[in-house]
C-alpha positions as CSV (number, residue, x, y, z in Angstrom):
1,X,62.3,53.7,81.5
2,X,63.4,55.0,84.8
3,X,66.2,57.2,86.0
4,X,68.1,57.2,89.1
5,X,68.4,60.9,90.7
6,X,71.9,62.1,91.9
7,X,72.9,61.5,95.0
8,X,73.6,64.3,97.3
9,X,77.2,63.8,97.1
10,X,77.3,64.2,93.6
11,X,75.5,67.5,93.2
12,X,77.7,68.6,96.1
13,X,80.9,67.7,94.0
14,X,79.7,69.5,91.3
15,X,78.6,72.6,92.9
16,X,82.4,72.6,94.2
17,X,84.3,72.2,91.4
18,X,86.6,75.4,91.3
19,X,86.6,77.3,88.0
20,X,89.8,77.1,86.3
21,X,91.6,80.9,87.5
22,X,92.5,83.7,84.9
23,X,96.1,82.8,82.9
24,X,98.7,85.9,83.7
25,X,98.2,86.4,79.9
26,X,94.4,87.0,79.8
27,X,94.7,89.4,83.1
28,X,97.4,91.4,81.0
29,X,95.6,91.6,78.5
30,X,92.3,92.9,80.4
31,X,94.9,95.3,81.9
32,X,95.8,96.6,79.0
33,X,92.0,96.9,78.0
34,X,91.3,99.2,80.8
35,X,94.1,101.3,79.9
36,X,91.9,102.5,76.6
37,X,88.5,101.9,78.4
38,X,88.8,104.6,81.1
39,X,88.4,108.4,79.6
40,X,91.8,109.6,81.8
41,X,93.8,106.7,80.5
42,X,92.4,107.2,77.2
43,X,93.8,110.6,76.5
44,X,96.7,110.6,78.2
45,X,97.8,107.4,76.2
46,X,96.7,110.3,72.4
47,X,98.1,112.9,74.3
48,X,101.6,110.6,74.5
49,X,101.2,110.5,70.7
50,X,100.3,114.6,70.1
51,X,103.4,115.2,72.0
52,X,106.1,113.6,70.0
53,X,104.2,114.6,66.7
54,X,103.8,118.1,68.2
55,X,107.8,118.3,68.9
56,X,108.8,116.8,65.6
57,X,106.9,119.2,63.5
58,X,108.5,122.4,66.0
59,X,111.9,121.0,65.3
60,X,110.9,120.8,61.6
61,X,109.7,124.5,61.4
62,X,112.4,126.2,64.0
63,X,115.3,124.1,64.6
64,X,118.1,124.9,61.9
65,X,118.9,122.6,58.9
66,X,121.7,120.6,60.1
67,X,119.9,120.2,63.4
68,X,117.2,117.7,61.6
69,X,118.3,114.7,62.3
70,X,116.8,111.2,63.5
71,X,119.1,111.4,66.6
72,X,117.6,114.9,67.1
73,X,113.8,114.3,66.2
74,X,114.3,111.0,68.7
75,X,116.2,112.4,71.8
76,X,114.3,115.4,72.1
77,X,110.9,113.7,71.9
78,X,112.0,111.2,75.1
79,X,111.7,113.5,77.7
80,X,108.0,114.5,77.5
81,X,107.2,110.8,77.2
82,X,109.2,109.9,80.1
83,X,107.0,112.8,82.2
84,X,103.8,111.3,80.8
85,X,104.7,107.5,81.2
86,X,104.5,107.6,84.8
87,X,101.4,109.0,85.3
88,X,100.1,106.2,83.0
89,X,101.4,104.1,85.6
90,X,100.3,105.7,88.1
91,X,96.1,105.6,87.2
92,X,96.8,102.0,85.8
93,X,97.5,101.1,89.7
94,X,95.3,103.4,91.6
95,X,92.3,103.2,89.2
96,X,91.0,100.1,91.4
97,X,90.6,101.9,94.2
98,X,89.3,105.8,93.0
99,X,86.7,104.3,90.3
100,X,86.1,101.7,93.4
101,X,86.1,98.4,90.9
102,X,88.9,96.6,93.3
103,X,85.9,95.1,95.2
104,X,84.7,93.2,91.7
105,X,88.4,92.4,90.1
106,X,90.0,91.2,93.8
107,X,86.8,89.3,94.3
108,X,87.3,87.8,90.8
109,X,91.0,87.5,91.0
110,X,91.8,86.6,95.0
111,X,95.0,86.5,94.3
112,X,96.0,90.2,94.4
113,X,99.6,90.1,93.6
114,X,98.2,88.7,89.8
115,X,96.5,91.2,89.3
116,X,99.0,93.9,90.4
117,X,101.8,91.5,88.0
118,X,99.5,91.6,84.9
119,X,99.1,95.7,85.8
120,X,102.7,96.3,86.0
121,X,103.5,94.0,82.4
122,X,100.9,96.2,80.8
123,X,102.5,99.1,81.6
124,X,105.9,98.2,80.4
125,X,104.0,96.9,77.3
126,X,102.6,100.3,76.9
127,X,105.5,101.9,77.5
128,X,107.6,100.0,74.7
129,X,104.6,100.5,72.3
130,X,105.3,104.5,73.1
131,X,109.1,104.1,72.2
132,X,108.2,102.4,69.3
133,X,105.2,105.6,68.3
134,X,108.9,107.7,69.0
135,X,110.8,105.9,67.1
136,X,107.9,105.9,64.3
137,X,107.7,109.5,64.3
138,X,111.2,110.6,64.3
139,X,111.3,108.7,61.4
140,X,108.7,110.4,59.1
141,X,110.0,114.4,60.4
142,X,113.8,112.8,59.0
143,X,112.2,111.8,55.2
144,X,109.8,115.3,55.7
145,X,113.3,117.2,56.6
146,X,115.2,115.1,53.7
147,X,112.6,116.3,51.3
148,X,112.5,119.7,52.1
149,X,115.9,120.9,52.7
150,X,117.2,119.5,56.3
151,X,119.7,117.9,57.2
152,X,117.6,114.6,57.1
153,X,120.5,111.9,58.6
154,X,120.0,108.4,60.0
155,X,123.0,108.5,62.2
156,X,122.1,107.0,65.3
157,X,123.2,104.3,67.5
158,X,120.6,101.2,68.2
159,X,122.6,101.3,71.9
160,X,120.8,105.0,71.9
161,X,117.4,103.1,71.3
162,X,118.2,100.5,73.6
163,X,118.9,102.9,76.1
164,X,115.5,104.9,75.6
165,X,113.3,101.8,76.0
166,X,114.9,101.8,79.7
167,X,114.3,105.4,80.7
168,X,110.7,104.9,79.1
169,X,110.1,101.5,81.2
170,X,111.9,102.7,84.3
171,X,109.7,105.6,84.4
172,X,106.4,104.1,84.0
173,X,107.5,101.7,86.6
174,X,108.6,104.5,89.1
175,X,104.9,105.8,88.5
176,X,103.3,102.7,89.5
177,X,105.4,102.1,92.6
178,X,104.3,105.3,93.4
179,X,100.4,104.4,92.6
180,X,100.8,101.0,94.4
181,X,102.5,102.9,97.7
182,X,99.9,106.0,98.1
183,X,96.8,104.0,96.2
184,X,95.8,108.0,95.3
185,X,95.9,109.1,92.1
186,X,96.2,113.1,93.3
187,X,98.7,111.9,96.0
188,X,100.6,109.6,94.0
189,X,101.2,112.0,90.7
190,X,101.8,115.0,92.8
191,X,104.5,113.0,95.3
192,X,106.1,111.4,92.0
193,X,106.0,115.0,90.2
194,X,107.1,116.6,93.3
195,X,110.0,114.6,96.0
196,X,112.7,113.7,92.7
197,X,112.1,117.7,91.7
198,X,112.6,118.8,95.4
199,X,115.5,116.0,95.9
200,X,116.9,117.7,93.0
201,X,116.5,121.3,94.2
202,X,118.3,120.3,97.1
203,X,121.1,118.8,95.8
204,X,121.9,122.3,93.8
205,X,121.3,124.5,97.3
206,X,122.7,122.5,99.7
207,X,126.3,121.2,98.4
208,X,127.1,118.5,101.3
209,X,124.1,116.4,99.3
210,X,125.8,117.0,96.0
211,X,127.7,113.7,96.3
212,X,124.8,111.6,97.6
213,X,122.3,113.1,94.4
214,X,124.9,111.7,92.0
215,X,123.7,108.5,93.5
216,X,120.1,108.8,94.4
217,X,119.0,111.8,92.4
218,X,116.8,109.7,89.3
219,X,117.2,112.9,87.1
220,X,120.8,112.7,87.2
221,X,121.2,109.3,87.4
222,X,119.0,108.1,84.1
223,X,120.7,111.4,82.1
224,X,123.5,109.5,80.1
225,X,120.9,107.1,79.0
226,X,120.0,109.8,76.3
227,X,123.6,108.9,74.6
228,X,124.9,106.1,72.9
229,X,127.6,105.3,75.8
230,X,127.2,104.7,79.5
231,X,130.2,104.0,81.8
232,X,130.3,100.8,84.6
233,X,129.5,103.8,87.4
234,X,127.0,105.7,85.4
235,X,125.0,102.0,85.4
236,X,125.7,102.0,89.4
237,X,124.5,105.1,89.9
238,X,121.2,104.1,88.1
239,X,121.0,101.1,90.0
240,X,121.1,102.8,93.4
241,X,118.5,105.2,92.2
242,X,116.1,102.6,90.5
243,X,116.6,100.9,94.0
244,X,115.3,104.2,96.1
245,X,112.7,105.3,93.7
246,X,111.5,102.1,92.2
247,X,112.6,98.5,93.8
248,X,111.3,100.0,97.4
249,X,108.1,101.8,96.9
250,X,107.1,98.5,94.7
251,X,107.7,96.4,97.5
252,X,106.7,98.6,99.9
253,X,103.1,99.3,97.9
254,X,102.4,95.4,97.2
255,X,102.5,95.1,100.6
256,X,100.0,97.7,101.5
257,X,98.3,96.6,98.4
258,X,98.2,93.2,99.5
259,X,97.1,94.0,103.3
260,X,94.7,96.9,102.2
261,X,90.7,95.8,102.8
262,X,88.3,95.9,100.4
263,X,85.2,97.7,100.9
């Protein structure tokens, strides 16, 4: 019996066959992996949850009877989140680059803007599972206040919710434009923490920027998304604001992302 050895072509073919590349789907959900894997993500992501159980059960204690609501339980537990989300955001981005693993996953993945698309879904995905955690825990502190004397009503508008899984999105996404534009995690979380607090300072000093903040102040802007009814302007103003603080700094940041060496 004899065999015929491959030709030099054919082992040449096969050695070049490209491997099929990562589906958006699997890199999202490897994203999403590395959100848990990584100690700081880790925490922050319990801490999220410790924070809305920590308010419910201070509302249940302190805050008077009639004042135990769903509405009240919800609305008051967004804010904290909304802080937190964006520095989830922020580490999701900038995590390549401080624990120095973009060499390996932009080696793997060529293609950077993939891998800063399956980054930004996980976030949002993150950031809707905390709305729902919210949504989760408001309800058990309005049976506990039912049960035990409060007011314990389920009043509340599904706009309201609606509403709450923009701020919570938003937020996370303003974090990782940030992360994407400074590619620092101490640079990006103090600059996100610190230019919309100073913009807002500002506007309340100085009043010729009064006008412009009702446009381009994000704390102002995203405020009527914690009731059940926004106006045609109130939605501009948001728009503008998303635009400054968000659209920009993304673009801006997958730019720099995108140009950046790897080393």
């Amino acid at each position: 019996m004899t065999t015929t050895a491959p030709t030099t072509d054919a082992v040449a073919a096969r050695r070049h066959v490209p491997a099929p590349r990562p589906s958006l789907l699997r890199l999202t959900a490897v994203e999403l992996r590395k959100l848990v894997d990584t100690r700081a993500g880790r925490w922050l992501l319990i801490s999220i949850g410790l924070v809305v159980v920590a308010i419910v059960t201070l509302l249940l204690i302190y805050a008077e009877a009639a004042e135990q609501t769903f509405f009240t339980f919800f609305v008051t537990s967004l804010l904290p989140v909304s802080v937190l989300l964006p520095v989830l955001g922020i580490l999701s981005i900038t995590s390549e680059w401080s624990q120095r693993t973009a060499l390996t996953t932009y080696a793997l993945v060529p293609l950077r803007e993939r891998v800063v698309a399956a980054k930004l879904i996980a976030v949002v995905l993150a950031a809707l599972a905390s709305l729902l955690v919210t949504v989760a825990v408001a309800a058990v502190g309005t049976w506990v206040a039912s049960a035990t004397g409060g007011a314990g009503t389920w009043q509340v508008d599904a706009t309201l919710i609606l509403h709450a899984g923009i701020v919570q999105v938003a937020s996370v996404l303003m974090g990782a434009a940030f992360g994407l534009l400074l590619l620092n995690p101490p640079l990006a979380i103090v600059g996100y923490l610190l230019l919309p607090t100073l913009w807002t300072v500002l506007s309340e000093v100085v009043r010729p920027l009064r006008g412009p903040a009702g446009w381009l102040d994000p704390n102002q802007t995203m405020e009527p998304l914690f009731t059940s009814h926004v106006t045609g302007e109130q939605w501009g103003r948001l728009g503008v604001s998303l635009l400054v603080w968000m659209v920009l700094p993304l673009a801006a940041g997958l730019f720099r992302t995108l140009r950046r060496e790897v080393s």
